[in-house]
C-alpha positions in Angstrom: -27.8 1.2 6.1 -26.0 1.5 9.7 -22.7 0.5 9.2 -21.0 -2.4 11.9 -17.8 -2.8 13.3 -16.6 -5.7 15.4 -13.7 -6.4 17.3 -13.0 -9.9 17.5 -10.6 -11.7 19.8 -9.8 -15.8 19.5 -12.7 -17.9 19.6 -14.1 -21.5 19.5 -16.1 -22.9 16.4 -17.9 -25.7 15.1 -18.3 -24.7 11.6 -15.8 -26.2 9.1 -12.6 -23.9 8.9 -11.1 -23.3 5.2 -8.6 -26.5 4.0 -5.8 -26.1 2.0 -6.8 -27.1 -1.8 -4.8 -29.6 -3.6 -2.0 -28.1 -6.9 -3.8 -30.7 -9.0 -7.2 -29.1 -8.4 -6.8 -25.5 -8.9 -4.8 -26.6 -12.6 -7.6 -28.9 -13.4 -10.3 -25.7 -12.8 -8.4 -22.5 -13.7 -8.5 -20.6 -17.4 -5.4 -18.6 -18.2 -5.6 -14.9 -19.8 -3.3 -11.9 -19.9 -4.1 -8.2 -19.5 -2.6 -5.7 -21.8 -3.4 -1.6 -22.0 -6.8 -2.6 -24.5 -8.3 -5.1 -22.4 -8.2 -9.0 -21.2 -7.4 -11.7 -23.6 -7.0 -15.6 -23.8 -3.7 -16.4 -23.5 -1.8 -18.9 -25.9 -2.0 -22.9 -25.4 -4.0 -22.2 -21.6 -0.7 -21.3 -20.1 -0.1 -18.8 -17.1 0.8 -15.5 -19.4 3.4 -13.5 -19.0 3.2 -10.1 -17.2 -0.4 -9.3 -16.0 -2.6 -12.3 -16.3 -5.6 -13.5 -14.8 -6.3 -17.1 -13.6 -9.9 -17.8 -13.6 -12.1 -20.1 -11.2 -15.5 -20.5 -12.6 -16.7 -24.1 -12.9 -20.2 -24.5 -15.0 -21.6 -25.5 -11.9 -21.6 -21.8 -10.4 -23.1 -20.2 -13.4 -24.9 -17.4 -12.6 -23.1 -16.8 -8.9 -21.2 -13.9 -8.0 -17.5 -13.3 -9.1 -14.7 -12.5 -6.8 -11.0 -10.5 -8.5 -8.9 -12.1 -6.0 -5.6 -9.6 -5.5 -2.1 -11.6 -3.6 -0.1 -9.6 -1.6 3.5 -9.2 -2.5 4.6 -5.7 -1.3 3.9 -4.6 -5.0 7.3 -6.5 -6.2 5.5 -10.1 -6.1 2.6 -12.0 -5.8 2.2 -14.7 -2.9 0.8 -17.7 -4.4 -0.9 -18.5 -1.2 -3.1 -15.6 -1.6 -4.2 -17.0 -5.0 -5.3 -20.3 -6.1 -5.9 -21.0 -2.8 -7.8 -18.4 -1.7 -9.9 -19.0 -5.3 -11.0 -22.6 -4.4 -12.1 -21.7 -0.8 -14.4 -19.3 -3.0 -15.7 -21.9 -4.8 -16.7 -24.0 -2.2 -18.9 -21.1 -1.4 -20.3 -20.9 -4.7 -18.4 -18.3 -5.8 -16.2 -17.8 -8.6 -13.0 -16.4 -8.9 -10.4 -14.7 -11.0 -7.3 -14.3 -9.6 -5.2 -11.2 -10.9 -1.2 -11.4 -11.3 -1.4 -7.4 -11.4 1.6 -5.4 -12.6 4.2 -5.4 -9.9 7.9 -3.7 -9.7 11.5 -4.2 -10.2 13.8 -5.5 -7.3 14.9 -1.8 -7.5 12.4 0.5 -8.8 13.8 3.5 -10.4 10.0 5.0 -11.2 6.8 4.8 -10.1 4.9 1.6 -10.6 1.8 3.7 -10.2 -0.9 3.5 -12.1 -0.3 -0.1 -14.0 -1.4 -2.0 -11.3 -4.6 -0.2 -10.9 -5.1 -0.2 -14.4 -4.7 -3.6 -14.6 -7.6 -4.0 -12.2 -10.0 -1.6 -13.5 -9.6 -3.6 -17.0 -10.3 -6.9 -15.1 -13.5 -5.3 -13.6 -15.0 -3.9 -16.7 -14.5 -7.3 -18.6 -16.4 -9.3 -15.9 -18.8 -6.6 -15.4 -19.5 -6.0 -19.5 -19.6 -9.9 -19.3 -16.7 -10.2 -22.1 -15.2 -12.9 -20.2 -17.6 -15.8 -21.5 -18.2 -17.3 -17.9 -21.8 -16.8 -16.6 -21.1 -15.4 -13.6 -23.7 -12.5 -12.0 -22.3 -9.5 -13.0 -24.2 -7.3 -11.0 -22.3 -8.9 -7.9 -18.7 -9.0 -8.4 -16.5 -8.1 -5.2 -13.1 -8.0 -5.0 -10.7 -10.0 -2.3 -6.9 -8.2 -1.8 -4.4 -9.4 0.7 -1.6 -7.0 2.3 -0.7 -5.0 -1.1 -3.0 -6.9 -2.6 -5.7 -5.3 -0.1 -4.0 -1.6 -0.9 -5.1 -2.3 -4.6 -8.2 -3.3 -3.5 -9.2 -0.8 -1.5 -8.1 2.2 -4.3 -10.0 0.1 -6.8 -13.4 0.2 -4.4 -12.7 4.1 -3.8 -11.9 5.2 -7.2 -8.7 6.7 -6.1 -6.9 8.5 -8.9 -8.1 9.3 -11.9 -4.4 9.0 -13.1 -5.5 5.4 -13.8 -7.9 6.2 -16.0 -11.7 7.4 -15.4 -13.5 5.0 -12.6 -16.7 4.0 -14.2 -17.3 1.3 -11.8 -16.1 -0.1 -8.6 -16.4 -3.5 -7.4 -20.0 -4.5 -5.4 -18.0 -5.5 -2.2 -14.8 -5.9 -0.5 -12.7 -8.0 1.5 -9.5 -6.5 2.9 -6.9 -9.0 4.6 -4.2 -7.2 6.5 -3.8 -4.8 3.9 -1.8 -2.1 3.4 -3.6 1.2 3.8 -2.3 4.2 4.0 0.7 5.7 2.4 1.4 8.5 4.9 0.8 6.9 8.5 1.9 3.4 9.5 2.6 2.6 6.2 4.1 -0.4 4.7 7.7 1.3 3.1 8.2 -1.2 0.5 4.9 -0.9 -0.8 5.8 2.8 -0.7 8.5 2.4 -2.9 7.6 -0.1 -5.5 4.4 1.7 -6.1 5.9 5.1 -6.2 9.3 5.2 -6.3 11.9 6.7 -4.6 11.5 9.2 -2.1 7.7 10.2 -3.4 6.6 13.8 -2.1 3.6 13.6 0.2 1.3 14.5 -1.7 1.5 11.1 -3.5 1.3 9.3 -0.4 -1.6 11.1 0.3 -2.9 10.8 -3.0 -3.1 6.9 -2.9 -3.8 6.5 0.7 -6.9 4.6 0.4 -8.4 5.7 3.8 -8.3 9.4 2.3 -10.1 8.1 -1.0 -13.4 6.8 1.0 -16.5 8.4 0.4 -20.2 7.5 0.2 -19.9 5.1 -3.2 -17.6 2.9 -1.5 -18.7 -0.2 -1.2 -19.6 -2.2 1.8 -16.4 -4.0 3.6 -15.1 -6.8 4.9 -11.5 -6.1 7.3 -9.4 -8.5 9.2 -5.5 -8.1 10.5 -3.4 -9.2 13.6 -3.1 -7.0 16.5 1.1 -7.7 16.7 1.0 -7.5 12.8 5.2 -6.5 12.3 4.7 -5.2 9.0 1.5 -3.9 8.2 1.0 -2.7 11.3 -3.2 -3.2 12.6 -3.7 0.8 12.0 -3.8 0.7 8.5 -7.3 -1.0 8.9 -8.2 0.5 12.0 -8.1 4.2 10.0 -9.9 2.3 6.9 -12.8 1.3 9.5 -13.0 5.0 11.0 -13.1 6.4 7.5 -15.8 3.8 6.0 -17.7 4.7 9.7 -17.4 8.3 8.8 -19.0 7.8 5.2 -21.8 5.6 6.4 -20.6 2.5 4.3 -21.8 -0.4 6.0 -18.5 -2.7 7.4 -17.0 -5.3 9.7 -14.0 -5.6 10.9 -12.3 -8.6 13.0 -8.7 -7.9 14.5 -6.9 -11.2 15.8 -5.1 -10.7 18.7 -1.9 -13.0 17.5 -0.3 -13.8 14.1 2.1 -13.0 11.6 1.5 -11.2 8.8 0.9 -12.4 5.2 -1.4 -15.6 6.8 -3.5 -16.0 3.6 -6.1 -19.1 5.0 -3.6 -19.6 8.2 -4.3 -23.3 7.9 -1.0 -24.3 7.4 0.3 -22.4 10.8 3.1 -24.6 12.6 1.6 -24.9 16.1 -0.8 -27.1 18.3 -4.3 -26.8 16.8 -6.0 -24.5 14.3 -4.5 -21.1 14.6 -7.1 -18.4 16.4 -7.2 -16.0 12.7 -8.3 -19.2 10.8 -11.6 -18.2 12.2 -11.7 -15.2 9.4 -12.8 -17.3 6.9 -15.6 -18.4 8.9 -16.7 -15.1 9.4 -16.3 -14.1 6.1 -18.8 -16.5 5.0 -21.6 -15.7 7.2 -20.7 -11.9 6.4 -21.2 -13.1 2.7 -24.0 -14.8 3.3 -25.5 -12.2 5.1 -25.5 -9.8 2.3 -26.9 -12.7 0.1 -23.9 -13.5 -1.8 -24.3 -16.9 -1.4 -27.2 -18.2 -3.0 -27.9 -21.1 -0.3 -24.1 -22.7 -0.8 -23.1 -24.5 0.6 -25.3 -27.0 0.8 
């Protein structure tokens, strides 16, 4: 398949933008489990677990529809809750479910590497949708994965089957979505991400070593990118260089840069301002990028 790229500046649109769901909804719809090093497990008295956990999104009424691991940004020391539930619910108004993973993250100060929890954490989320040990009926032969800013760093190793440090990569997710994420670890890079992940003062080969735009090859799985142009922290290269790599490989992609916005937008309906803010429009075309790779099933209605 030819691979796409598109640069997209602000534009008009009729078709609904993404709302901000409601705190009462995403507790009335979500299933609590943790992660440890042997796999995924229901945690205690359906309360958020400690450490690594996973908050799940699949309502009966989207048996049998694909599964998206939703990854929140954070810098690798937190997770932004913005990135989460809400991004979760907007899935399931597409028909989609959703897991959302708290992966490991690091001390205020790390003294080691974080490296490789967090990317164990997601391989074990991936092989316990994909071996369908989770009990929801979701399709399991489409599960795609959904990282913001760090969040889209983890991602985007998870999809390459970057370091086998983290243990052998069976299996990658079905497809992407990349929001202003961090890339690459030598270039442009985000340094707190660096750190957390790595450490102090990491020799280049790591960097190199889990800079996802070096990891891409054939396998990858078709993408989804979108970032700010004036982006102040994870500067726009970061996906620019994912693009050229995914172009080099041949893995189908699109990619939509906004010419304004801060970084760490998550829906960007909640944007002070007059009007909808331009970058709301991503979610828009996320959906008919979905859809066009039949991932939607004919939601919504």
């Amino acid at each position: 398949m030819t691979p796409s790229a598109t640069s997209v500046t602000a534009t008009s649109s009729t078709a609904a933008p993404a709302t901000a769901p409601t705190a009462a909804a995403s507790t009335a719809t979500a299933r609590h489990f943790k992660v440890t090093l042997t796999g995924v497990e229901l945690a205690e008295n359906q309360k958020p677990a400690q450490g690594p956990s996973v908050e799940a999104f699949c309502p009966p009424e989207l048996a049998g529809h694909p599964v998206f691991m939703v990854l929140p940004g954070g810098a690798y020391h937190q997770h932004a809750e913005h990135e989460g539930r809400d991004v979760a619910l907007w899935l399931n108004s597409l028909g989609l479910n959703a897991a959302v993973l708290a992966y490991s993250v690091a001390e205020d100060v790390p003294a080691d590497a974080l490296h490789p929890a967090p990317l164990r954490d997601a391989r074990a989320v991936l092989a316990w949708l994909r071996g369908g040990e989770s009990g929801f009926s979701v399709d399991t032969s489409r599960i795609g994965v959904m990282g913001f800013s760090a969040g889209g760093h983890l991602a985007a190793t998870l999809s390459t089957g970057v370091d086998a440090s983290a243990g052998p990569a069976l299996d990658r997710p079905d497809l992407a979505v990349l929001a202003y994420p961090v890339i690459s670890m030598v270039s442009h890079c985000h340094e707190g991400s660096v750190e957390a992940l790595l450490g102090p003062a990491p020799a280049l080969s790591q960097r190199r070593a889990l800079s996802a735009d070096q990891a891409v090859d054939a396998a990858t799985p078709p993408t989804f990118l979108w970032h700010t142009a004036d982006d102040d922290a994870v500067p726009v290269e970061n996906s620019l260089s994912h693009a050229g790599a995914l172009a080099r490989h041949g893995v189908p992609f699109a990619l939509h840069v906004f010419p304004q916005g801060r970084h760490g937008l998550g829906l960007a309906v909640n944007e002070p301002g007059p009007g909808r803010h331009p970058a709301a429009d991503w979610s828009r075309l996320c959906q008919n990028w979905l859809d066009g790779r039949g991932w939607l099933d004919g939601w919504p209605a």
